[in-house]
C-alpha angles and dihedrals in degrees: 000000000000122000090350125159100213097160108169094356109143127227106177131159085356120144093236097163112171098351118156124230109191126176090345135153108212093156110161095016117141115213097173111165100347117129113252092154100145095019121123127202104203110194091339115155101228100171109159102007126148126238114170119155088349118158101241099165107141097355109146108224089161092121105028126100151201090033120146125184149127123263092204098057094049131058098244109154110151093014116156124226138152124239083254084064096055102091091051091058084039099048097103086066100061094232128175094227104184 
């Protein structure tokens, strides 16, 4: 998916293995438990989505912005994010990340 508006699409419970999000805006979708292991979203806006029991493992989330969610609730080993990435994955804690 290359340059898609997808705002509160939902992508729930969808085998979705290695596809490509580029320059995408997918705010308010919601991917619980789908299987994005192997996807990438590469500069995607994915302010308010939804990720709840989602297969993560090797998804590359190093570009992309505005995402919120819960590693523990979500398979991510191997994930990729940049340190600009960090409070969206911290944001449960209630941390101060300066």
């Amino acid at each position: 998916m290359d340059n898609c508006l997808r705002r509160c699409a939902s992508f729930a419970g969808l085998p979705l293995k290695r596809t490509d999000f580029t320059d995408c805006s997918v705010r308010e979708a919601v991917f619980s438990k789908a299987d994005l292991s192997g996807s990438s979203f590469t500069r995607c806006d994915l302010a308010r989505a939804v990720f709840q029991q989602t297969n993560l493992e090797k998804t590359d989330f190093t570009t992309a912005y505005n995402f919120v969610f819960d590693p523990e609730s979500n398979r991510m080993r191997k994930a990729r994010f940049s340190v600009y990435g960090l409070p969206g994955l911290l944001e449960k804690y209630g941390l101060e990340i300066e």
